[in-house]
VEXDREN-2710 file (C-alpha; in Angstrom, 1 decimal):
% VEXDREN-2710
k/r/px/py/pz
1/UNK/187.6/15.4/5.4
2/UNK/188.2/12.1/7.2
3/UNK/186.6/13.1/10.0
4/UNK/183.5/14.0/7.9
5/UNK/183.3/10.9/6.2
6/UNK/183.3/9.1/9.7
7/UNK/180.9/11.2/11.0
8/UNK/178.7/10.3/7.9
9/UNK/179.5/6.8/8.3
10/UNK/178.0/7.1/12.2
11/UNK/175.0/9.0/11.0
12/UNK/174.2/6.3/8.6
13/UNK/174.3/3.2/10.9
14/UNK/172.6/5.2/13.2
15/UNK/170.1/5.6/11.1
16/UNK/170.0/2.3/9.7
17/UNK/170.6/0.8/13.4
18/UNK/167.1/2.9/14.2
19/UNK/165.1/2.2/11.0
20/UNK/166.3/-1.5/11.6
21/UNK/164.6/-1.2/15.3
22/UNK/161.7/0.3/14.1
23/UNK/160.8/-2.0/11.3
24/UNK/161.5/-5.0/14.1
25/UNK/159.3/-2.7/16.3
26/UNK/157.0/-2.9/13.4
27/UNK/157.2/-6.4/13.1
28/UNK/156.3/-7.3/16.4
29/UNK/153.2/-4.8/16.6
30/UNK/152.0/-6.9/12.9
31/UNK/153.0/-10.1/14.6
32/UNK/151.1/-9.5/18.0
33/UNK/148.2/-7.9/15.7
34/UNK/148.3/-11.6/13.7
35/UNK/148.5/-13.5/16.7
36/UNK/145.7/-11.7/18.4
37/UNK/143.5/-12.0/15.1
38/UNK/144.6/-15.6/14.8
39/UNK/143.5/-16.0/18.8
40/UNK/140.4/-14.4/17.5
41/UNK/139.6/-16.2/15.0
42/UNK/140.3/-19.4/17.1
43/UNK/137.8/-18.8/19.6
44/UNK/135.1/-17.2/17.1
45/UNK/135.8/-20.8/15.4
46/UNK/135.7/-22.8/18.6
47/UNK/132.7/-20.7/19.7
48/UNK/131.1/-21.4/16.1
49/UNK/132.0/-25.4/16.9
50/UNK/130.0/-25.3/20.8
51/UNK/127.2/-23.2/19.1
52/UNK/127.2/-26.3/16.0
53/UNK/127.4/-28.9/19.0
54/UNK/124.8/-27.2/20.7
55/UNK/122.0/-26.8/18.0
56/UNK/122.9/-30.5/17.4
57/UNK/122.5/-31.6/20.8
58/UNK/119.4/-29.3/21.1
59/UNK/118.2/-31.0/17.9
60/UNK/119.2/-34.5/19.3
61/UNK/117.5/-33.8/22.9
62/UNK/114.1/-32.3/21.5
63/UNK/113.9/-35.3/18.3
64/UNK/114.6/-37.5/21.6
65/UNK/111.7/-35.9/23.7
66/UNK/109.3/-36.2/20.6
67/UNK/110.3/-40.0/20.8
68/UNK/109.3/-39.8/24.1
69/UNK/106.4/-38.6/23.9
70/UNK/105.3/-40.7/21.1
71/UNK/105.9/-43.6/22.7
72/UNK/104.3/-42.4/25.7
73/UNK/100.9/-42.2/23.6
74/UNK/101.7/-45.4/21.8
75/UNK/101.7/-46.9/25.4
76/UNK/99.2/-45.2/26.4
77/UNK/96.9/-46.2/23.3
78/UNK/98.1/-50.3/23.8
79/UNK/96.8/-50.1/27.2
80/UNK/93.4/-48.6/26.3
81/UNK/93.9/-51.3/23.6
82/UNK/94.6/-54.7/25.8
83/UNK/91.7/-53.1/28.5
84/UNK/88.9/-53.2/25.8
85/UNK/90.3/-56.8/24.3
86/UNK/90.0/-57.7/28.4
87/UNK/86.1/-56.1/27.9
88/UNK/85.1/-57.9/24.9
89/UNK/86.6/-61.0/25.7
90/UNK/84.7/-61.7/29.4
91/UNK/82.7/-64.9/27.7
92/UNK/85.2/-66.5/25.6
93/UNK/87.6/-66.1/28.5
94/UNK/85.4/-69.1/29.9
95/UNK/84.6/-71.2/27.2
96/UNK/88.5/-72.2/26.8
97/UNK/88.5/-73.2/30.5
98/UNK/87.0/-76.2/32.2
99/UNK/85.2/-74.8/35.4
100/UNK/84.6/-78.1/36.8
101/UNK/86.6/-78.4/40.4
102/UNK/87.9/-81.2/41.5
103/UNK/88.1/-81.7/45.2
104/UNK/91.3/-83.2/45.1
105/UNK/92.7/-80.0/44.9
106/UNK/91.0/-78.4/47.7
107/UNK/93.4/-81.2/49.6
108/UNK/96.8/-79.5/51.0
109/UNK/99.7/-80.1/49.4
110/UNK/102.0/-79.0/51.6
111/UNK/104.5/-81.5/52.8
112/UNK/105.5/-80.5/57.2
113/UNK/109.1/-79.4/56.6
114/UNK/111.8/-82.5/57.5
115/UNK/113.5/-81.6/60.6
116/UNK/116.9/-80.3/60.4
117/UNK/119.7/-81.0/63.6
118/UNK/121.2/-77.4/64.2
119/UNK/124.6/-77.7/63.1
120/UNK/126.5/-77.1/66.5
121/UNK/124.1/-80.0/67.8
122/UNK/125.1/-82.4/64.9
123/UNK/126.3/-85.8/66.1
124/UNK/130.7/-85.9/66.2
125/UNK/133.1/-88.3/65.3
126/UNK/133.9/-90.8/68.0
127/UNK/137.2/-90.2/68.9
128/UNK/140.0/-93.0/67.4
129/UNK/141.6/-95.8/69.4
130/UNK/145.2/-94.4/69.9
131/UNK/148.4/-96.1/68.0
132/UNK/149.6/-98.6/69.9
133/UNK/153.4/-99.2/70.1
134/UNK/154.4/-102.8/68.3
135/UNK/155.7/-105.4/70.9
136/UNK/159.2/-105.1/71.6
137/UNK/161.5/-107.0/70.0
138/UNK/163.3/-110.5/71.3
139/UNK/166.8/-108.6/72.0
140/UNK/165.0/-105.4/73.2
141/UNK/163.0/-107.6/76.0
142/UNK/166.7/-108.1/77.5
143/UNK/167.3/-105.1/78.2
144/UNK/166.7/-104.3/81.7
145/UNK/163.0/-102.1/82.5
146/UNK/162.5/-102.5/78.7
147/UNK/159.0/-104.2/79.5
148/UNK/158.0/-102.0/82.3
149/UNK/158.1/-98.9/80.0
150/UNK/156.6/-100.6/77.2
151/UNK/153.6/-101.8/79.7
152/UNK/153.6/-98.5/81.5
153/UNK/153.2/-96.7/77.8
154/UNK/150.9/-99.1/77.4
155/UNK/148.7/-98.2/80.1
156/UNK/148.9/-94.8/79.8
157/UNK/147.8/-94.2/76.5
158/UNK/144.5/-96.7/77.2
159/UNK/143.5/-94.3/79.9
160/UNK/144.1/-90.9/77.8
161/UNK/141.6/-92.7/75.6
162/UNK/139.1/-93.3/77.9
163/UNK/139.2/-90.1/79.0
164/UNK/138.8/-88.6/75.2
165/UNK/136.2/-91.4/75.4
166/UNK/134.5/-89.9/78.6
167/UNK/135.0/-86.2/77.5
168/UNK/133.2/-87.5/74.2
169/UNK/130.0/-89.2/75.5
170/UNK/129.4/-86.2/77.8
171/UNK/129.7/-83.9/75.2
172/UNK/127.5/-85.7/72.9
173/UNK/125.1/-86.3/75.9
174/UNK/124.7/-82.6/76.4
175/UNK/123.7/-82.2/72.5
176/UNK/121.1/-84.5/72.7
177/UNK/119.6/-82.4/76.2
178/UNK/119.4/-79.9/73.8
179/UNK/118.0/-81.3/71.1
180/UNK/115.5/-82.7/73.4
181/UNK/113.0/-80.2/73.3
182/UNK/113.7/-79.1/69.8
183/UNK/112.7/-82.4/68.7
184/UNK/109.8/-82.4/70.7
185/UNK/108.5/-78.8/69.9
186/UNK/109.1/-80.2/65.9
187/UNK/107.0/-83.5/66.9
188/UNK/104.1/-81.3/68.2
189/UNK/104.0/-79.1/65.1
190/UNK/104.1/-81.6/62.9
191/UNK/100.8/-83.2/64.8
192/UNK/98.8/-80.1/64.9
193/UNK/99.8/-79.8/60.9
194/UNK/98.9/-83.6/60.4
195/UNK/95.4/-83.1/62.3
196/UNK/95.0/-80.2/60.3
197/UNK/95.3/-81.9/57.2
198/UNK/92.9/-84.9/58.2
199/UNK/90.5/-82.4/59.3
200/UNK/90.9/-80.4/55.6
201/UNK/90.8/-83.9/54.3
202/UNK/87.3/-84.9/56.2
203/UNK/86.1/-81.3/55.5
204/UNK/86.4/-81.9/52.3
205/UNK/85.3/-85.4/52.0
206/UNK/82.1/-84.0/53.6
207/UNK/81.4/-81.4/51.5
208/UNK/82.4/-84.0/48.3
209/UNK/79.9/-86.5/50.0
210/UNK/76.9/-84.0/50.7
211/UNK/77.5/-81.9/47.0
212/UNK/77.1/-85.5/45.4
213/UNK/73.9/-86.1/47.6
214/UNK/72.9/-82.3/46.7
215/UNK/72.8/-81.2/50.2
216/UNK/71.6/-77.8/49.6
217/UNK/74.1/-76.1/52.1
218/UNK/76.9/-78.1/49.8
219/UNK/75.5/-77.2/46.3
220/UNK/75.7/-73.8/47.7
221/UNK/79.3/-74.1/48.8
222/UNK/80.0/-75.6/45.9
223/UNK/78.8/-73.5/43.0
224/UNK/80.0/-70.2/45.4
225/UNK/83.5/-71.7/45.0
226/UNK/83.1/-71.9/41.4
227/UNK/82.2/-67.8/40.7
228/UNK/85.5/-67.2/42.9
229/UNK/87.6/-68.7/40.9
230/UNK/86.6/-67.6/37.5
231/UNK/88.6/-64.6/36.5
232/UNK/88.1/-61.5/35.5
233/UNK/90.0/-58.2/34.8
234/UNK/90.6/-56.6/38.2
235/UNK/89.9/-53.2/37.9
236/UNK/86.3/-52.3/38.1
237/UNK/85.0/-56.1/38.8
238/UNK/83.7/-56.6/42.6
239/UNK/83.1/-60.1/42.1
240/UNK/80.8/-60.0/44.6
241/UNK/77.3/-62.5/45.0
242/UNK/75.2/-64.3/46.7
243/UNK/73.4/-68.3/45.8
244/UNK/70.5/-69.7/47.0
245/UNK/69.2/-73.6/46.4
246/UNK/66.1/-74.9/46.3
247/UNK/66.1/-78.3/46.2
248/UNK/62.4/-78.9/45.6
249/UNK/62.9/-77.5/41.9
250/UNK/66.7/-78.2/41.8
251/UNK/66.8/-74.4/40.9
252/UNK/69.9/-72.2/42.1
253/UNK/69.5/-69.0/42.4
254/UNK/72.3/-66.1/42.0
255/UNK/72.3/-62.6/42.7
256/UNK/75.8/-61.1/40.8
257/UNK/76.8/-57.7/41.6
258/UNK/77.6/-55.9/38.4
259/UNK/80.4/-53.3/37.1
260/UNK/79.9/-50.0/37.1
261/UNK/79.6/-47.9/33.5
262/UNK/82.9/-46.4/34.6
263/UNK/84.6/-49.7/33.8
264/UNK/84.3/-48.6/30.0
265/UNK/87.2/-46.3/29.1
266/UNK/85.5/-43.0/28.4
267/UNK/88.6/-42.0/25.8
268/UNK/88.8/-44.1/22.3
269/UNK/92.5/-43.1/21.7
270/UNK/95.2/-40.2/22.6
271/UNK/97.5/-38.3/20.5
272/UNK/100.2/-36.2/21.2
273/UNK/100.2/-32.8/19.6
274/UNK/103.6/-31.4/18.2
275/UNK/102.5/-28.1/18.4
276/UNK/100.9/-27.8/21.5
277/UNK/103.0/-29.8/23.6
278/UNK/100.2/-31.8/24.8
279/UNK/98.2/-35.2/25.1
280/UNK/94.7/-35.1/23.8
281/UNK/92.2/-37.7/24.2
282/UNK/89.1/-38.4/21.9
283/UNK/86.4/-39.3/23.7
284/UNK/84.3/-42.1/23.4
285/UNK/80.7/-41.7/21.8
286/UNK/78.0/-42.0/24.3
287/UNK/76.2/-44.6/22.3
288/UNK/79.4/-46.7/22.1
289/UNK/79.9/-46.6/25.8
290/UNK/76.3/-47.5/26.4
291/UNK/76.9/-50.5/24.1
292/UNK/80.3/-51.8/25.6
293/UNK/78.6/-51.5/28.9
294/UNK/75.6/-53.7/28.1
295/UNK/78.4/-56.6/26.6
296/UNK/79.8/-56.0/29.2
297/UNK/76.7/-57.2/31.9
298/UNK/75.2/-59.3/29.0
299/UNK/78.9/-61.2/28.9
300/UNK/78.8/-61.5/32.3
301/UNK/75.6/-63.0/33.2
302/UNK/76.0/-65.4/29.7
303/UNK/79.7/-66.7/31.2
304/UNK/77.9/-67.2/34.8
305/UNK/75.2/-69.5/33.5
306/UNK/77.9/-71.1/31.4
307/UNK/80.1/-72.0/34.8
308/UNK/77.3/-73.2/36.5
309/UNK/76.2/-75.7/34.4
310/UNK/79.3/-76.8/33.3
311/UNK/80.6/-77.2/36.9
312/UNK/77.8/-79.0/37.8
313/UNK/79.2/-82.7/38.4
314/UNK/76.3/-83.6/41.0
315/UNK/73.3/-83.1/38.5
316/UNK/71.8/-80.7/41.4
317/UNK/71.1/-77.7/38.6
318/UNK/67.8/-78.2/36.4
319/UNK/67.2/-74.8/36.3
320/UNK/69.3/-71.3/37.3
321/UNK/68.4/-68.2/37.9
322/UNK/70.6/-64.7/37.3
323/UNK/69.5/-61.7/38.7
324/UNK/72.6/-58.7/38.2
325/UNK/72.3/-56.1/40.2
326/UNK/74.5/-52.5/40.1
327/UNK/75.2/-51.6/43.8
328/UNK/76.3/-47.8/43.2
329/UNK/74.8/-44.3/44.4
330/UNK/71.7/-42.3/43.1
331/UNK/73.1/-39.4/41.6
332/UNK/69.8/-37.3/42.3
333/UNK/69.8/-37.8/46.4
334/UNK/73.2/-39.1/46.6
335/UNK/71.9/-42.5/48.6
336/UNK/73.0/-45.9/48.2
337/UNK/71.0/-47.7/45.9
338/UNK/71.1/-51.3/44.4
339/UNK/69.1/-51.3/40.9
340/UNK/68.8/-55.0/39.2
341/UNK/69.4/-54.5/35.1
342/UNK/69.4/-58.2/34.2
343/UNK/67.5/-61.0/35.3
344/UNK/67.3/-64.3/33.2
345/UNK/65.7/-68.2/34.3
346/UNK/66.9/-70.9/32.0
347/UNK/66.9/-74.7/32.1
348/UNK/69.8/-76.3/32.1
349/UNK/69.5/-78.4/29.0
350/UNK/68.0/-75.3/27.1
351/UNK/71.3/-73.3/27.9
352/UNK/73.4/-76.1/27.3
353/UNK/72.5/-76.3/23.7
354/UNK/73.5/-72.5/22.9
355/UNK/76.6/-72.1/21.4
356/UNK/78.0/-69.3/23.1
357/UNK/80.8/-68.5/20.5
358/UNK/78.6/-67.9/17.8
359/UNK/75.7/-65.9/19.6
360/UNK/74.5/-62.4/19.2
361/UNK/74.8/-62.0/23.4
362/UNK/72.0/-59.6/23.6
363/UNK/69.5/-61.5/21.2
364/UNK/70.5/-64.7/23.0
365/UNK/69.4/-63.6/26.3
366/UNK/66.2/-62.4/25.2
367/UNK/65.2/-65.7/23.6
368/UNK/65.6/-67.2/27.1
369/UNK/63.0/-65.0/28.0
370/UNK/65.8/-62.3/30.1
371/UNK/64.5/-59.3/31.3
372/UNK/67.3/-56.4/30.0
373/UNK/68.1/-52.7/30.9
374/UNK/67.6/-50.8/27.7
375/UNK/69.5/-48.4/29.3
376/UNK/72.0/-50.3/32.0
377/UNK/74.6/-46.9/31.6
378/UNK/71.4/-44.7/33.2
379/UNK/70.6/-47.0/35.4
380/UNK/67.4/-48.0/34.3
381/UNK/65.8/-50.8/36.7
382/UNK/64.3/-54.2/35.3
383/UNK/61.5/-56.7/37.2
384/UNK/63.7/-59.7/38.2
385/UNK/62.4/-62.7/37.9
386/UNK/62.9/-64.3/41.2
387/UNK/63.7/-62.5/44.2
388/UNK/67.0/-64.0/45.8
389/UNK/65.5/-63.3/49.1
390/UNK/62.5/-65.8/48.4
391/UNK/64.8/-68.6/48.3
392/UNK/67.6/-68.0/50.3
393/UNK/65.9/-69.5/53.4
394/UNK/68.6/-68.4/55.6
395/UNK/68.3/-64.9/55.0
396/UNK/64.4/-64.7/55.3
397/UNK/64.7/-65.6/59.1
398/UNK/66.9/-63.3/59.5
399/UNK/65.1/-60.6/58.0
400/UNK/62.3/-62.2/59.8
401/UNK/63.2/-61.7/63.3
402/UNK/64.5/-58.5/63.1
403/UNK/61.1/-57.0/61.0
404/UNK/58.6/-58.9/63.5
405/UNK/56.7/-61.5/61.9
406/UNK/53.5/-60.5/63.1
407/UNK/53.6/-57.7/60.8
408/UNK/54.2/-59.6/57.5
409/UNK/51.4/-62.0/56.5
410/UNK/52.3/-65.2/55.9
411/UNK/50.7/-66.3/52.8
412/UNK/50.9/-70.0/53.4
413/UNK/48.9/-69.1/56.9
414/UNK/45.8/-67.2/54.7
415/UNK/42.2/-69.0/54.1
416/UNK/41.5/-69.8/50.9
417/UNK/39.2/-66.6/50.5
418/UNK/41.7/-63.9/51.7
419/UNK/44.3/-65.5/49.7
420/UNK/41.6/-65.4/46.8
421/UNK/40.4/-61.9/47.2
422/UNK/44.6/-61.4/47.7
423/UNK/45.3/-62.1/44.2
424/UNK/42.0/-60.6/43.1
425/UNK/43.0/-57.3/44.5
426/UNK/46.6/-57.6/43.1
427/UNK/45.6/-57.6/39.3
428/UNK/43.0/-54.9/39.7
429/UNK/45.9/-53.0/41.3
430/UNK/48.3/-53.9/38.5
431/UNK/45.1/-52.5/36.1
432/UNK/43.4/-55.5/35.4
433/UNK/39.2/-55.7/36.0
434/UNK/39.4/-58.8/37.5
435/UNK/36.2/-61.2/38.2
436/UNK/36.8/-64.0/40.7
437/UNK/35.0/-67.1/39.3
438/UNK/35.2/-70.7/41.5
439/UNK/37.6/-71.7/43.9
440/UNK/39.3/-74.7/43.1
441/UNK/39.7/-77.5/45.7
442/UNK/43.4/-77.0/46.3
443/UNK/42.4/-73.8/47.6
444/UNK/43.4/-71.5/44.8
445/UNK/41.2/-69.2/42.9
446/UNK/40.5/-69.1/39.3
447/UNK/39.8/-65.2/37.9
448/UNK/38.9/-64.0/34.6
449/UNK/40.5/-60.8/34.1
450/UNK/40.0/-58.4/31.2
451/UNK/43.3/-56.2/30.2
452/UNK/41.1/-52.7/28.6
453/UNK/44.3/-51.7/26.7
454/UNK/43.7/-51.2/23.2
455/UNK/45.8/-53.7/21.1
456/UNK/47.4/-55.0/23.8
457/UNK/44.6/-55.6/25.9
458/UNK/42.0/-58.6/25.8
459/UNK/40.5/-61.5/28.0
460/UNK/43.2/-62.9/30.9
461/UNK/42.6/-66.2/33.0
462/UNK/44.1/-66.2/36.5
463/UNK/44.6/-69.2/38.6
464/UNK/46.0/-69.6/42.3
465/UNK/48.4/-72.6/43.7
466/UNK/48.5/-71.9/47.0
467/UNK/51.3/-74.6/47.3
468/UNK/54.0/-75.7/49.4
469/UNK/55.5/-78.0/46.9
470/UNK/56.7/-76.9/43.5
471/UNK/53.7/-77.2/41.1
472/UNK/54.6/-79.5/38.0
473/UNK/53.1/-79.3/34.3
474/UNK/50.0/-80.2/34.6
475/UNK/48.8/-77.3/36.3
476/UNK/50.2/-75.5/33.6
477/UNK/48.4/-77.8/31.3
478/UNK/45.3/-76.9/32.9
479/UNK/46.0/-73.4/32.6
480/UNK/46.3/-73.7/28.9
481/UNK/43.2/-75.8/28.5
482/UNK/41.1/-73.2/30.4
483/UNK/42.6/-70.4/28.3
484/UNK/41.4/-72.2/25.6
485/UNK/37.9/-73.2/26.6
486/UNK/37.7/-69.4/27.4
487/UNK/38.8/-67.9/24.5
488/UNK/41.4/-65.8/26.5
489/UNK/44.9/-63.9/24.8
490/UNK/46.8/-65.0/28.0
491/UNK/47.0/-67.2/30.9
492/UNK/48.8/-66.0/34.5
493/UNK/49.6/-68.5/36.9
494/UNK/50.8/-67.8/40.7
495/UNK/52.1/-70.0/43.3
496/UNK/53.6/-69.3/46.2
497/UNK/56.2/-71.9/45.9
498/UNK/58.1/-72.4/42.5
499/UNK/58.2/-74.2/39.1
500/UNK/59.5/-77.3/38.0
501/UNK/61.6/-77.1/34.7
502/UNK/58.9/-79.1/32.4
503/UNK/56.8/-76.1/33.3
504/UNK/58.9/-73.7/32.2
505/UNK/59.7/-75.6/28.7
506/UNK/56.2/-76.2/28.3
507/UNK/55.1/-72.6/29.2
508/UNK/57.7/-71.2/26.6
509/UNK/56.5/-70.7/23.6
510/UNK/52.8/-70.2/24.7
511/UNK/51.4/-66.8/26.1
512/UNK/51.3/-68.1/29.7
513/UNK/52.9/-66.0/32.7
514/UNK/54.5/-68.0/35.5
515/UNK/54.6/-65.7/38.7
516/UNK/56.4/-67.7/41.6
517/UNK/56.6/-67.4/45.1
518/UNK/59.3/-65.0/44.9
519/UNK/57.7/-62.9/41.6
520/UNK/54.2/-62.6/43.8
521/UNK/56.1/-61.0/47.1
522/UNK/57.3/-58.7/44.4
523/UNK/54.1/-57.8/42.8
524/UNK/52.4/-57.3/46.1
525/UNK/55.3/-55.1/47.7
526/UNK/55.6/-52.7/44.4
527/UNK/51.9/-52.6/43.3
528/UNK/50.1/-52.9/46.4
529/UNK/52.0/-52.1/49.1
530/UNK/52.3/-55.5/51.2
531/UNK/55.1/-56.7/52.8
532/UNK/54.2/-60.4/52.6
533/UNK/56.2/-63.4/53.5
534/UNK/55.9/-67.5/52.7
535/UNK/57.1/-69.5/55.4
536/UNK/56.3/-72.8/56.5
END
């Protein structure tokens, strides 16, 4: 019965022992089952976090591109922005700013450079007397060879100093062999560099001396170093001329080579589109462009004028001429071409009265009688009014001895009667039915003409100054007088040497055509084929 009960007792903490293992068994599994769903839950949280940080810095980087690419456009837009302010601003960019020069400038201001002693050649310090002993004393004089030591001392440290001394000068003697030729090589810079300056200086005394006694070569110099130095935007502006004087009618004369229509920004504004991922422009109306661009030459030849005759501190300008010409390439053969698309003559004191701030540009240069492209962006040629080449004596003998002047009349070299049936011939070319009447004693021809347009047409007098010297007013008096006694719409006057100012103002408001030296060549090379010439 014991035994039983023991064995019972076994059996039951057996089992117990086992269920206890199990349920710890048990345990673990749940615990390791827990764990691994808390480690799951950790990194499906942590890989929830990185997805969150992600999407926010996704969101962050592409609100930061959109930034960027706005403010690329806003850039972009400013830009177009300051160029067209730089446009429309070309004339009252001058009237702010004195173009006068003054020839002091033109002066160098350069000081030659101070010479500098290389260091290692710099002067040393003398070497120091050495410290001499004091005298002996009374009781030390009776000891015996006292006074021979002290003298031998003596002696011997006076001739370690002269030999310092010695070792010194030489020293110092060999720095200034050196220096020698560096001084000398610095002495004949700084002459060349002081000659140069007195020659700048004479130059320009010179050119101040022969600009005040308008020197034509000077007023030249002069007024060519006044268009250089007026600014303008730099992109699309060659800057590029020529000026001619003639002194007989104080007139300068001034070819200007003009922009381009591709210096007007062909866009308006630019926008960046979200949804596309892209910069778009909108494009500039082709009537806009054609009226920036004619500002733009209008602006130009207005602001040219304007520094010529406020520069003008000699009184050598009565009268200027502008002719602006676009030097670019015909898009139909693909040739070089040079087409003039303004040409304007104006007295000083006339222009000189404008004020320029206030001025409707356009409407302002036709009231000085300027011939204007209606369409400057097509390249649509005017007359000028002078030919450069007519006055810029220089040039004509070169283009004379390369052509052969035997094969260019010279007008000046005609009889009276060629000359006459000349200009005769010329108006019935340009459509006229012209009559020669008289010649006049000067050698000139009067005409009558007869213009057989409807409306336009009617009754023309023509007179001839076959002149060397610039014809004055009173020939244009005359002019007027015979248009009167003849009952004519319109009076034409040609010379083949120019106008003096008081013609011009008188001639202004009057139907009377001046034709110059310079305007005749013209007529006769485009309407009847001659390629004449006017020399003296």
């Amino acid at each position: 019965m014991g035994r039983r009960s023991g064995f019972e007792g076994f059996l039951r903490a057996t089992v117990r022992a086992a269920a206890a293992s199990e349920r710890e068994r048990q345990r673990d599994i749940r615990s390791r089952a827990t764990q691994a769903r808390q480690i799951e839950r950790h990194q499906r949280m942590a890989m929830a976090q990185l997805n969150r940080e992600d999407r926010a810095m996704q969101k962050e980087a592409k609100a930061q591109y959109l930034a960027d690419r706005t403010g690329e456009t806003d850039d972009m837009n400013a830009e177009l922005q300051d160029r067209m302010q730089e446009l429309q601003s070309i004339l009252a960019h001058t009237l702010s700013t004195d173009d006068r020069i003054d020839f002091d400038t033109l002066r160098p201001s350069t000081k030659f450079e101070r010479f500098e002693t290389p260091p290692a050649l710099a002067p040393s310090q003398a070497p120091r007397a050495p410290s001499v002993p004091p005298p002996l004393a009374s009781w030390r004089k009776l000891i015996p060879g006292a006074a021979t030591r002290h003298q031998a001392t003596l002696a011997q440290l006076a001739r370690e100093h002269e030999a310092e001394v010695f070792r010194f000068n030489k020293a110092e003697q060999a720095k200034l062999d050196q220096l020698k030729p560096l001084r000398a090589a610095y002495d004949e810079r700084k002459q060349r560099f002081e000659a140069e300056v007195k020659d700048r200086n004479e130059e320009i005394d010179g050119l101040q001396s022969a600009y005040r006694d308008k020197t034509p070569e000077a007023v030249v110099a002069y007024n060519e170093m006044v268009l250089a130095r007026s600014e303008y935007p730099t992109e699309g502006f060659p800057q590029k001329f020529r000026v001619a004087y003639n002194p007989e009618s104080s007139e300068l004369v001034v070819e200007y080579e003009q922009p381009e229509v591709s210096v007007v920004p062909q866009d308006v504004e630019y926008r960046y589109v979200k949804s596309r991922d892209s910069m778009e422009s909108k494009a500039r109306k082709a009537t806009e462009i054609k009226q920036v661009y004619q500002d733009i030459l209008v602006s130009i030849t207005l602001r040219t004028l304007h520094e010529l005759f406020e520069a003008d501190q000699a009184n050598a300008i009565a009268m200027a001429t502008f002719n602006g010409l676009v030097d670019t390439t015909d898009p139909a053969n693909g040739q070089a071409i040079r087409v003039p698309v303004i040409s304007v003559r104006t007295s000083k004191l006339e222009f000189l009265s404008l004020r320029l701030e206030k001025v409707d540009k356009v409407a302002c240069l036709r009231s000085l009688g300027a011939q204007v492209s209606s369409r400057p962006d097509e390249l649509q040629a005017v007359k000028p009014i002078v030919e450069f080449d007519m006055v810029d004596k220089r040039f004509i003998d070169q283009g004379d001895a390369l052509s052969g002047l035997e094969s260019r009349p010279n007008l000046l070299e005609m009889t009276p009667s060629a000359f006459e049936v000349l200009v005769a011939n010329l108006f019935g070319k340009m459509g006229l039915e012209t009559k020669l009447t008289r010649s006049s004693k000067d050698g000139g021809v009067d005409a009558v003409a007869y213009d057989i347009r409807p409306v336009l047409g009617g009754k023309v007098v023509i007179q001839a100054k076959r002149y060397r010297d610039t014809v004055g007013v009173s020939a244009v008096r005359d002019l007027y007088g015979t248009m009167l006694n003849e009952g004519a719409n319109k009076g034409i006057l040609v010379c083949t040497s120019g106008y003096g100012p008081d013609a011009y103002n008188f001639s202004k408001d009057k139907p009377i055509e001046l034709i110059d030296g310079g305007g005749l060549l013209y007529l006769l090379r485009e309407h009847a084929g001659v390629a004449a010439r006017i020399a003296s």
